[in-house]
VOBA-1610 file (N, C-alpha, C; in pm, whole numbers, padded with zeros to 5 digits, always signed):
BEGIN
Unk-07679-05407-07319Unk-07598-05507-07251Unk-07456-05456-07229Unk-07406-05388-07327Unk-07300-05351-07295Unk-07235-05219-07236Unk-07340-05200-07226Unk-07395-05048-07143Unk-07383-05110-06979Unk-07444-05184-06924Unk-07450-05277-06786Unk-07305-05316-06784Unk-07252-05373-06860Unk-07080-05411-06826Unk-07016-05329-06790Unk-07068-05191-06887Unk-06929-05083-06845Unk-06965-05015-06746Unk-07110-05006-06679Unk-07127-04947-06556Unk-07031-05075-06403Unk-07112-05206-06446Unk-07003-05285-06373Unk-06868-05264-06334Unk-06792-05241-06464Unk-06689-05243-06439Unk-06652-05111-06333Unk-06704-04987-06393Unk-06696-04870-06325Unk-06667-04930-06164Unk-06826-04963-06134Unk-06812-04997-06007Unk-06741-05088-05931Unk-06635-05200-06030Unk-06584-05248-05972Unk-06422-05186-05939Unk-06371-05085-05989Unk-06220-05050-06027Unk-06215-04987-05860Unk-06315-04919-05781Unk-06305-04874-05646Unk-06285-04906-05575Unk-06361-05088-05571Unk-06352-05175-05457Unk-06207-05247-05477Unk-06190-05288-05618Unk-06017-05332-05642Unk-05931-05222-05583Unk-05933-05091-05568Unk-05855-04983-05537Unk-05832-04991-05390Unk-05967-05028-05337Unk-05966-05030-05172Unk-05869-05122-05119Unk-05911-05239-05206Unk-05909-05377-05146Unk-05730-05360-05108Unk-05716-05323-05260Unk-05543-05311-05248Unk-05463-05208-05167Unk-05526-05109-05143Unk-05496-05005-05038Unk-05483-05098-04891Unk-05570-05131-04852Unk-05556-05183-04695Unk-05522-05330-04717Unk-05434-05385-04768Unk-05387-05517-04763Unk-05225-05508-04712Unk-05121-05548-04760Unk-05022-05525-04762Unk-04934-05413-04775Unk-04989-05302-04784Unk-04958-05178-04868Unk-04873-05132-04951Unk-04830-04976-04973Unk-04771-04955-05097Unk-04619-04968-05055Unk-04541-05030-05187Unk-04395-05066-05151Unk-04349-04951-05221Unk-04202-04899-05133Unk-04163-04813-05155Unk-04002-04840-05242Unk-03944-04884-05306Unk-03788-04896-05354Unk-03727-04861-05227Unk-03651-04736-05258Unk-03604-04682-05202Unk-03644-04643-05020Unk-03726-04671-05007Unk-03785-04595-04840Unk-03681-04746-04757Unk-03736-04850-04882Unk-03766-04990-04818Unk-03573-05086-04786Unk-03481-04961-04870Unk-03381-05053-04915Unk-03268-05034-04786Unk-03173-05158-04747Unk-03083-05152-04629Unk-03009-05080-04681Unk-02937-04981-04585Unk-02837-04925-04636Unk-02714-04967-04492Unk-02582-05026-04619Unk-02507-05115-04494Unk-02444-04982-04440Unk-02439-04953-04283Unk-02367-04864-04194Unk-02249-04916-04101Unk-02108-04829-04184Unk-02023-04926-04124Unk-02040-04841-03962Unk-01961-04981-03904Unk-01985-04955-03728Unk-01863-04855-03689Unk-01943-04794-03564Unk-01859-04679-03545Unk-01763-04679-03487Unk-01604-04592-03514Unk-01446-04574-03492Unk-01448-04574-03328Unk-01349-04699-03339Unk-01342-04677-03153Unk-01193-04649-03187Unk-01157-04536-03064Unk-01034-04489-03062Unk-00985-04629-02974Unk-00778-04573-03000Unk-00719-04715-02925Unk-00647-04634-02820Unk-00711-04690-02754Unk-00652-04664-02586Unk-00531-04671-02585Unk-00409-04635-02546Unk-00298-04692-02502Unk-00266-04740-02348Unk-00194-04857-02330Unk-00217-04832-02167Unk-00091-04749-02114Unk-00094-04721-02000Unk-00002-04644-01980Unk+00036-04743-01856Unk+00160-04743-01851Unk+00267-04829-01760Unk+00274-04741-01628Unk+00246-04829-01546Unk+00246-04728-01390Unk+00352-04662-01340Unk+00365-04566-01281Unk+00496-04498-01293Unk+00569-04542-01152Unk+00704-04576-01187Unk+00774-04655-01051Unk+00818-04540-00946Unk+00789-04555-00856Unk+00843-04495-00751Unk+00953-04484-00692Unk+01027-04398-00713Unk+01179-04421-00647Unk+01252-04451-00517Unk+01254-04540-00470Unk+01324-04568-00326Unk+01375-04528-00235Unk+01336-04458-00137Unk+01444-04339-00058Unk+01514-04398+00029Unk+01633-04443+00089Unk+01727-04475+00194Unk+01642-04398+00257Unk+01556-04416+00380Unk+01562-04326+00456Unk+01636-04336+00598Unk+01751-04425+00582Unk+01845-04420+00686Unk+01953-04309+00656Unk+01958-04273+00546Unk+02086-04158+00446Unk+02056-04083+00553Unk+02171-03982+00567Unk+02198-03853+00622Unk+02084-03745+00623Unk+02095-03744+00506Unk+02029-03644+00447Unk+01845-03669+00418Unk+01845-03802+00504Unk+01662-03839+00461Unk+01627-03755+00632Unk+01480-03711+00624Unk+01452-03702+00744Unk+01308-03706+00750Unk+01230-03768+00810Unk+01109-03848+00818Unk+01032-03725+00927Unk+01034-03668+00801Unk+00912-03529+00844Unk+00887-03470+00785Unk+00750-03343+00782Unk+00707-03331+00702Unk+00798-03219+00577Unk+00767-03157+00458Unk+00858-03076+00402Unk+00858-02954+00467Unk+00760-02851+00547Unk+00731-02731+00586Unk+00860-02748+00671Unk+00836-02864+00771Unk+00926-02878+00891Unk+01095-02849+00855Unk+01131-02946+00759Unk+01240-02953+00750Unk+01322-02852+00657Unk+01199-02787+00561Unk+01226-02662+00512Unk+01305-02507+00618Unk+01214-02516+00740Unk+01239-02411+00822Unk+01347-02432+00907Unk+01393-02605+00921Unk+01500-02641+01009Unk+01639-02636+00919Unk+01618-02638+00779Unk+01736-02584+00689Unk+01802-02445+00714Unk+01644-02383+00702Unk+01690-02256+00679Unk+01730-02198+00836Unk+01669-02242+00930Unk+01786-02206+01064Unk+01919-02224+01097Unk+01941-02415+01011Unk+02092-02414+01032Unk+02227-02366+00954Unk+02141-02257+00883Unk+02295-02177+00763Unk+02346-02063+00887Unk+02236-02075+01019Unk+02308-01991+01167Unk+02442-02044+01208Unk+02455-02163+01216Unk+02515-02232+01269Unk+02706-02252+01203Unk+02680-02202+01080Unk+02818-02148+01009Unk+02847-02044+00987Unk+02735-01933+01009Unk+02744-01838+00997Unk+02762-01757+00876Unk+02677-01821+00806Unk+02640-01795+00648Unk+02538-01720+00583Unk+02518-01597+00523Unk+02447-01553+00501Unk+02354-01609+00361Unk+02248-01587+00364Unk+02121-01658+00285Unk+02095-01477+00177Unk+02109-01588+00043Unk+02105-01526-00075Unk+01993-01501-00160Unk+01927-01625-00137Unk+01775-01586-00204Unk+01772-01755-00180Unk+01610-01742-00145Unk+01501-01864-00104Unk+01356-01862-00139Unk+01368-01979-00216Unk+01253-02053-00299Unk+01186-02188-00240Unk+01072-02132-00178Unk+01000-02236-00073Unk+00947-02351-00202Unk+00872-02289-00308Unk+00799-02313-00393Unk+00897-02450-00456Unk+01006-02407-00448Unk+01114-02545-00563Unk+01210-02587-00449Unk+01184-02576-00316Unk+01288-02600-00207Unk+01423-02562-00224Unk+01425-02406-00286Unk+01607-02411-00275Unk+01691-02264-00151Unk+01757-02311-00089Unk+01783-02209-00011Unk+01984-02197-00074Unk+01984-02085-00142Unk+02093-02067-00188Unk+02204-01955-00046Unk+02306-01954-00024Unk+02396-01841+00021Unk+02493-01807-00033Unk+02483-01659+00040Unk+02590-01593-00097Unk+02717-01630-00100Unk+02771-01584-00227Unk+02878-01649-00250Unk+02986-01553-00104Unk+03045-01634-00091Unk+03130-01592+00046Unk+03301-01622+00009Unk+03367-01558+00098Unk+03518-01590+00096Unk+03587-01591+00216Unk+03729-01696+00224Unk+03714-01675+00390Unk+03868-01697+00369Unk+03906-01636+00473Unk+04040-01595+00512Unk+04090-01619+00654Unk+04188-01593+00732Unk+04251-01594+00791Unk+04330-01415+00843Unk+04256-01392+00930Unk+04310-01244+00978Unk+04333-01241+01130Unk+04445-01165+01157Unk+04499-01199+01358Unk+04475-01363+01358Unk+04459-01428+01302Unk+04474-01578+01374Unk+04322-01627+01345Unk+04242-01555+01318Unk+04091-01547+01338Unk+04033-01606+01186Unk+03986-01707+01151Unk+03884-01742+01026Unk+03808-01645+01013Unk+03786-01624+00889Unk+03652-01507+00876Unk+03597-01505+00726Unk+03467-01527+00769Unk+03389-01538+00581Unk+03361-01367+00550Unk+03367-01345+00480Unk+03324-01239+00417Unk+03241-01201+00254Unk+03167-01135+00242Unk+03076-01122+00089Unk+03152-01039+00035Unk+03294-00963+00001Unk+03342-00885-00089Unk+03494-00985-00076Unk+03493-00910-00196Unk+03683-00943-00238Unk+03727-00913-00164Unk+03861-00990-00073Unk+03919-00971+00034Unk+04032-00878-00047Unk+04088-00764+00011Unk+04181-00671-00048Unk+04292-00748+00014Unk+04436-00718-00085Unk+04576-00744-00067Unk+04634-00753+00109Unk+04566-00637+00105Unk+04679-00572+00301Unk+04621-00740+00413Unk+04479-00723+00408Unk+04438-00859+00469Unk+04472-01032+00464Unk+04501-00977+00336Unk+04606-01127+00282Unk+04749-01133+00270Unk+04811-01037+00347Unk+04916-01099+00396Unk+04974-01207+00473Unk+04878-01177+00557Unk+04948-01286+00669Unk+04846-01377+00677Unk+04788-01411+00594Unk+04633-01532+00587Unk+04733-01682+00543Unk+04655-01764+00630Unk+04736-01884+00542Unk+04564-01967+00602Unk+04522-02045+00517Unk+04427-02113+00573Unk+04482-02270+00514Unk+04576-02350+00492Unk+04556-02408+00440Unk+04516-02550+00507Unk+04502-02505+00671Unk+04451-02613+00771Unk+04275-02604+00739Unk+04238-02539+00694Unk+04105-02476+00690Unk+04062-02577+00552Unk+04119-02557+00444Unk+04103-02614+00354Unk+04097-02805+00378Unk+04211-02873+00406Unk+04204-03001+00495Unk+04079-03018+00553Unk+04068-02924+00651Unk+03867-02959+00715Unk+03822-02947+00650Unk+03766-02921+00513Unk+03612-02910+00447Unk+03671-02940+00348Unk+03776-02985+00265Unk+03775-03055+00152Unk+03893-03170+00119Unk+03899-03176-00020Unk+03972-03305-00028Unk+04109-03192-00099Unk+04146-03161-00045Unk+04326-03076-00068Unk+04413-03112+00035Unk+04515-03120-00036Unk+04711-03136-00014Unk+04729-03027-00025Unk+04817-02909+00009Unk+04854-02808-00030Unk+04978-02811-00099Unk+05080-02941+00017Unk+05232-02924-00026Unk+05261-02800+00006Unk+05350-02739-00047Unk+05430-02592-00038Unk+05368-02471-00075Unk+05208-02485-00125Unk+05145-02400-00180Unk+05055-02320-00086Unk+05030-02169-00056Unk+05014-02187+00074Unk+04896-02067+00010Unk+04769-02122+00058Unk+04655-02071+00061Unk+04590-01966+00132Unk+04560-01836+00072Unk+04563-01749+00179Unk+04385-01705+00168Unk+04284-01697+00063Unk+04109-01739+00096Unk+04081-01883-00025Unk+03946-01854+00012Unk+03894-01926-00101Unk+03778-01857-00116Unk+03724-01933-00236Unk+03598-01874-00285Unk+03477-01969-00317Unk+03330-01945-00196Unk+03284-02036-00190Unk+03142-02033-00199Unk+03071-02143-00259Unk+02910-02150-00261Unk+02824-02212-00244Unk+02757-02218-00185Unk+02649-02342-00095Unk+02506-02315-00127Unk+02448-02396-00198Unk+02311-02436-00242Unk+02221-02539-00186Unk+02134-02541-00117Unk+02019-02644-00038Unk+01951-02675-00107Unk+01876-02760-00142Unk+01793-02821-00173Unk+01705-02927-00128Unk+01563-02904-00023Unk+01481-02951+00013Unk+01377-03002-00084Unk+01339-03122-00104Unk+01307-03220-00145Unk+01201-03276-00086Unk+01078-03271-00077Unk+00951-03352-00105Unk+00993-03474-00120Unk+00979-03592-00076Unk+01007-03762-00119Unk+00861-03815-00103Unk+00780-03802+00054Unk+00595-03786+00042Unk+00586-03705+00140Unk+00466-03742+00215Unk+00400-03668+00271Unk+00466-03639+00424Unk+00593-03750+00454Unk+00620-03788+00596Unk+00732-03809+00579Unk+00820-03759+00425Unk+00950-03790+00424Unk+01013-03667+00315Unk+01136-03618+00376Unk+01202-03516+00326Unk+01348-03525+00317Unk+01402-03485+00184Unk+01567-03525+00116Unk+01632-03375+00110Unk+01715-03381+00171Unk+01798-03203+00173Unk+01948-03265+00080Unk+01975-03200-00009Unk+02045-03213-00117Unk+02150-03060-00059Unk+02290-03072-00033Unk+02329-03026-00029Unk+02453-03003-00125Unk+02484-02842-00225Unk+02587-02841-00309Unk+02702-02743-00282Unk+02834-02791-00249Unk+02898-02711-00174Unk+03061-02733-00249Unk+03070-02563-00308Unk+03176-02583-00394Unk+03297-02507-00337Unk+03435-02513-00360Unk+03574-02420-00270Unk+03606-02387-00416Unk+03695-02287-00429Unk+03807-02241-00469Unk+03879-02177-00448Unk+04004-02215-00407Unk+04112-02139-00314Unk+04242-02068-00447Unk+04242-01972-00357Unk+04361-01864-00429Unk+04454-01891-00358Unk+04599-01836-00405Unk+04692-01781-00348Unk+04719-01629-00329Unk+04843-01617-00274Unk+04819-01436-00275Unk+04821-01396-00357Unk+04948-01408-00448Unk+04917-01330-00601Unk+04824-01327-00665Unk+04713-01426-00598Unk+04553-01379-00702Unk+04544-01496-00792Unk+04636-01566-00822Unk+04604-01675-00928Unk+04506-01799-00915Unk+04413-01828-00962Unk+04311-01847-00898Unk+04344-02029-00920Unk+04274-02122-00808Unk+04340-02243-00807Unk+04256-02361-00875Unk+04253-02419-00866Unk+04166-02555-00931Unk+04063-02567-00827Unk+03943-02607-00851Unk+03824-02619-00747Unk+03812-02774-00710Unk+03865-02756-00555Unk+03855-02888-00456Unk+03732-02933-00474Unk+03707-03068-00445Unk+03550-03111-00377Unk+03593-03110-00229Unk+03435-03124-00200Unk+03428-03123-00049Unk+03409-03251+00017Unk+03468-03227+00118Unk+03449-03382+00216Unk+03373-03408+00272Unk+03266-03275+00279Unk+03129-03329+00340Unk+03129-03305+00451Unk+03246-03240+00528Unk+03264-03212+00653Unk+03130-03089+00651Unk+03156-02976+00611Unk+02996-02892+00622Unk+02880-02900+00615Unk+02861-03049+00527Unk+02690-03069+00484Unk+02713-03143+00606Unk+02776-03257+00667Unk+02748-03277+00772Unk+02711-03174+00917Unk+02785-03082+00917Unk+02744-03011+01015Unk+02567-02961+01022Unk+02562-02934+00917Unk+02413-02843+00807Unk+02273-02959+00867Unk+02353-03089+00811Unk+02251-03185+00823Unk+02225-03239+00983Unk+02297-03229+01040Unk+02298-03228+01168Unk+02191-03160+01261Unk+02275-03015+01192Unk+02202-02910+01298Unk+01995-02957+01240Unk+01976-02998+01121Unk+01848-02982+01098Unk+01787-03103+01149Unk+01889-03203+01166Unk+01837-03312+01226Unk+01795-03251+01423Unk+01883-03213+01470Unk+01854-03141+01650Unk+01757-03065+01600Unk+01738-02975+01464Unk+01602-02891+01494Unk+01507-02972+01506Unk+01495-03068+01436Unk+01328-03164+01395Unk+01368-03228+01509Unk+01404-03256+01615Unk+01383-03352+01698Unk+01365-03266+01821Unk+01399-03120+01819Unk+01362-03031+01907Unk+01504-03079+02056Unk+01606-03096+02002Unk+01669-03162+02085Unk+01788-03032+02109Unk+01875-02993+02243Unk+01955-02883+02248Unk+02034-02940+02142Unk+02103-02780+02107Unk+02175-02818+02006Unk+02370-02785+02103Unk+02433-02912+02062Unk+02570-02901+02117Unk+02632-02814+02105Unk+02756-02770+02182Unk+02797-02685+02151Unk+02966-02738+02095Unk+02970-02643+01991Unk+03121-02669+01905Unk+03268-02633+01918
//
């Protein structure tokens, strides 16, 4: 009899094995457990503030409602027109510099020149009517025989259909003995001429005569 039980049982420990195999199945701890995942780093944007555009007069002198190539090449024609020689030019940053120059008074005659004017030529130089036209000087009793001078352009991009010529135009006048004088500003009498002539180039219009 108790021989029959323990074969029973035998046979029953397989079918309990099954039964429990394909029911619910085997739990795992660990396979089974949440693991909390913090949520992922959002970077912080900053906004960026739109960038203001600067306002061009384009009634100013110096605006001219064309393109930069144009008004680049109509600069650099009108340093003809004073008769100024061109020192070095930078299309790339719009600057058309001329050399430094000096101008005197010889036979009666104005005259720029690129070297130090020697003594003998400055005798009889007096420019100080010369000085009056292109800047803001009085002479009084002080009597001016060159100066010493330098002119820098600057063409300017504003967009695509508008262009700013920046003109920088400095004097310094001697006397004869060489003592060198305080540096005038200018009256603008030359950038006007400058800006002029580039205005008759871009409009393709004759240019007057002076």
């Amino acid at each position: 009899m108790k021989l029959l039980k323990i074969k029973a049982l035998i046979l029953l420990i397989p079918i309990l094995f099954v039964a429990s195999c394909g029911g619910a199945g085997v739990y795992y701890p660990r396979k089974n457990k949440t693991v909390n995942v913090p949520p992922p780093k959002t970077e912080k944007v900053e906004k960026k503030e739109p960038v203001k555009k600067t306002k061009v007069d384009t009634t100013a002198e110096n605006v001219f409602e064309a393109p930069f190539i144009d008004v680049w090449l109509a600069a650099i024609e009108s340093t003809n027109l004073i008769k100024w020689n061109i020192a070095f030019l930078n299309e790339r940053d719009g600057v058309i510099r001329l050399k430094e120059a000096y101008a005197y008074r010889k036979g009666g005659k104005l005259l720029r020149t690129y070297a130090w004017p020697d003594k003998e030529n400055l005798q009889t130089s007096n420019i100080n009517d010369y000085l009056e036209k292109v800047g803001r000087y009085n002479p009084g009793e002080t009597t001016t025989v060159f100066t010493q001078e330098n002119l820098k352009m600057t063409v300017i991009k504003v967009s695509a259909d508008v262009t700013k010529v920046d003109i920088d135009y400095t004097i310094r006048p001697y006397t004869f003995s060489g003592k060198i004088g305080y540096q005038i500003d200018s009256n603008g009498f030359i950038e006007s001429l400058l800006l002029e002539r580039i205005k008759e180039n871009l409009d393709g219009s004759p240019i007057a005569k002076r």
